[in-house]
C-alpha positions, 0 to 999 in steps of 0.5 A: 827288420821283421816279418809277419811271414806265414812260413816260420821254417827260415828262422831260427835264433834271430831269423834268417838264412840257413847260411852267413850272409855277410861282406868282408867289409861290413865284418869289418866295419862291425867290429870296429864299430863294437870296439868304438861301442867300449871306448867311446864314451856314453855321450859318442855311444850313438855314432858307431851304431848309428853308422853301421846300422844305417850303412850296413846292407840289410841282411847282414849277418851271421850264422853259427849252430842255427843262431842268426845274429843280424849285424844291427842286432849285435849291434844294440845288444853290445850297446846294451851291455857297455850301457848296463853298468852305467844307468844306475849312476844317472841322475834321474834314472836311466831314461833322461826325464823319466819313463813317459806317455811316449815311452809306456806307448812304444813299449805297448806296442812293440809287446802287443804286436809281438805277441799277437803274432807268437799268439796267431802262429803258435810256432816255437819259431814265430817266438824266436822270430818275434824276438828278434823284432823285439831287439830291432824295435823295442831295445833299440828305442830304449837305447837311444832313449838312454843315450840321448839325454839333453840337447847336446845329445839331440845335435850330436845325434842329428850331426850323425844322420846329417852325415850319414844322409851325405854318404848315402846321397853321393852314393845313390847320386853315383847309382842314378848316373852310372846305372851300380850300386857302390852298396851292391860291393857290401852285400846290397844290390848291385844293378839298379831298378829300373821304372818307366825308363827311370833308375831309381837308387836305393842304396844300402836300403831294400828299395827305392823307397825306404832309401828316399823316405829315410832322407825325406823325413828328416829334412826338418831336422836338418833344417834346425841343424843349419838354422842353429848357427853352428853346425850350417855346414853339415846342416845345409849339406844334409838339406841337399843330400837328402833332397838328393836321396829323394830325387834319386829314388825315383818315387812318390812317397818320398816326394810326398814326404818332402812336401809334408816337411815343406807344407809344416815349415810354411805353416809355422805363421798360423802355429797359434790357429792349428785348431781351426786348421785341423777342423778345416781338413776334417771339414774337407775330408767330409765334404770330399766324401759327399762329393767323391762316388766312391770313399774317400781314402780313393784320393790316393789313387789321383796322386801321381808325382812319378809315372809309373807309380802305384797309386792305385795298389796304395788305395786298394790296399786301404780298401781291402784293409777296411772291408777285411776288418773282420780277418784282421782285428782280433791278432793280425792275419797270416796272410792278405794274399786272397784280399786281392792282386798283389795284397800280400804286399802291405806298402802302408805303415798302418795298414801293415799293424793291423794285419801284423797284430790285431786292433789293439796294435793299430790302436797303440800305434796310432795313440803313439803317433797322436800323443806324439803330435800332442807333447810337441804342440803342448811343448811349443804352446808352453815356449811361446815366449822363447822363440828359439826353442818354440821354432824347434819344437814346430820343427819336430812337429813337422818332422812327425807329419813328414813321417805321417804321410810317409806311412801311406806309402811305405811299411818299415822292413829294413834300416829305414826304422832307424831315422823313426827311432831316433825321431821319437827318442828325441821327441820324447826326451824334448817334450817331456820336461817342458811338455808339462810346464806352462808359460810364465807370466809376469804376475806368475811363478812356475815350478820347474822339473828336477830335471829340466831339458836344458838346465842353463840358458848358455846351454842352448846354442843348439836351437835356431834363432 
């Protein structure tokens, strides 16, 4: 979706190619997903976008006069200007429960890494190119937060990826056994990796990996969509696709992805002793330091749950990460290429903001990712007597710890940024109302917001019992 190339002289307006690069039936596909766009209305925006942005090859786009419009870009600004006319009619402002922590953190990070890049390359093209990450993330995050506005939105949403997850799991099954990638028809790649004799499917992704992780992380979403009760169907279907897209990966970070979701839903019976919980890990943390000869970020390079991984490229790239702080913190560093073998390849989200935008983008970033932690843990405490609703949120809270350990082992450079945008627009649409509301007791009284997530208990059908 975005680069921190040291070579700008391939990006123009939007950045890209010198050419068009773009299938007959992905044209196809995007038009008639723009016209959906303008006809659907605002509730049923999302699925159009959502399916042609996931599904679509990336890379698609368009070259006219020396402006690069990608297909996912066209996309959200047509989003965009069939919205625009609209907000000033929603109740409450044009984000659903107001302008929050969440939304003001993404919104200083996509701005402090955008500019600390324009800021280290000083290149007319690092700003086009910068814009054009700013239309991948930032537009995109705030459109969905303008379309996803209560609960309804939050199933529909989840529907849509459910389904999704079922095409690319037939498709990448299809890649596994018979060696061609449907998705190489469309622009994609169509003869598979190979690994230690394994075939690892990617689909419409750029890899293996970001095609297996996009499935793992929303494992717990789908699990509240089969435990709501009315969408069982899609939702166990979803459990199995995505399940699929991770096994036909062929790689590590997706299983440990899968394991995170697996280890948040079993710890749900000690969800009232989290604290004691987080100070044990930091306890084991220390002690493992004490213990190991060498730092403990090195613990990475004992994780091999697919041979031929690359464990040890994954805990070099933290070591040089932390011994080049010096390179890196002030707006990012061009290039990694002389940290080490290989370090020009950057397979770690944090890492990755680092070297991209300096300490005051790590800094944002990781704000964002515990103030996330934070609203859903409060939401939950404050549900403790609405089990449905408590279950979701826990839900959500292990969604973000699948994505957590995801980010050590992957940096989002393709389509696989949707399923993290979405993620947080619902994160913070859930939270916020109910994020900053106590329990009642019986002898209390509590205020609710003007705009409460859900406004009547009838409503609720979509949170598991």
């Amino acid at each position: 979706m975005y680069s921190n190339s040291s070579d700008f002289s391939n990006f123009r307006v939007g950045g890209g190619a010198h050419a068009t690069v773009l299938s007959p039936m992905v044209l196809i596909l995007a038009l008639l997903a723009i016209g959906l766009i303008f006809a659907l209305p605002r509730r049923k925006l999302a699925i159009p976008l959502l399916f042609v942005c996931v599904l679509a090859p990336f890379g698609q786009q368009i070259y006219v006069g020396g402006v690069h419009l990608f297909i996912t870009r066209i996309l959200t600004l047509a989003g965009w200007i069939r919205i625009a006319p609209m907000m000033r009619s929603y109740a409450g402002g044009a984000l659903a429960n107001g302008f929050g922590v969440m939304d003001k953190l993404f919104v200083g990070w996509a701005l402090c890494r955008a500019s600390a890049t324009c800021l280290e390359f000083l290149q007319v093209q690092a700003v086009v190119n910068q814009c054009g990450f700013l239309i991948d993330t930032l537009a995109t995050y705030l459109l969905l937060r303008v379309l996803i506005r209560d609960e309804e939105d939050i199933a529909l949403v989840v529907r849509t990826l459910s389904v999704l997850v079922c095409i690319l799991a037939v498709s990448m099954a299809i890649e596994s056994h018979y060696r061609f990638n449907m998705f190489g028809y469309l622009g994609g790649r169509l003869i598979p990796e190979l690994r230690e004799g394994r075939i690892r499917a990617q689909g419409p992704f750029l890899g293996p990996i970001p095609a297996g992780t996009f499935g793992a992380t929303l494992i717990c979403m789908f699990i509240w969509l089969w435990r709501s009760g009315k969408a069982k169907t899609i939702g166990m279907a979803a459990i199995v696709g995505a399940l699929t897209m991770v096994f036909a990966s062929s790689s590590s970070t997706p299983l440990l992805a899968t394991a995170a979701a697996i280890v948040g839903i079993s710890m749900w019976p000690l969800r009232r002793q989290m604290r004691a919980v987080r100070w044990s890990i930091v306890l084991f943390l220390a002690a493992l330091q004490m213990a190991m000869k060498v730092p403990v970020w090195w613990a990475i390079n004992h994780i091999d749950l697919v041979g031929g991984n690359s464990a040890y490229h994954r805990a070099m790239i933290v070591d040089q990460f932390i011994r080049h702080f010096s390179d890196w913190w002030l707006i990012g560093v061009k290039s990694t290429a002389d940290w080490g073998w290989d370090m020009w390849d950057g397979a770690n989200q944090f890492v990755a903001e680092g070297e991209s935008g300096g300490l005051a983008t790590f800094v944002f970033f990781v704000l964002l990712v515990s103030r996330t932690f934070g609203a859903v843990g409060t939401a939950r405490r404050n549900m403790a007597d609405d089990p449905q609703r408590e279950r979701f949120f826990w839900l959500t809270g292990a969604t973000l710890f699948s994505f957590v350990v995801s980010f050590f082992g992957i940096s989002f450079s393709d389509q696989s940024m949707i399923g993290w945008l979405c993620f947080l627009a619902i994160a913070a649409v859930a939270t916020v109302s109910y994020g900053t509301v106590r329990t009642v007791r019986p002898s209390e009284t509590v205020e609710l917001p003007e705009q409460p997530f859900v406004a009547q208990e009838e409503e609720c059908s979509w949170f598991p019992g």
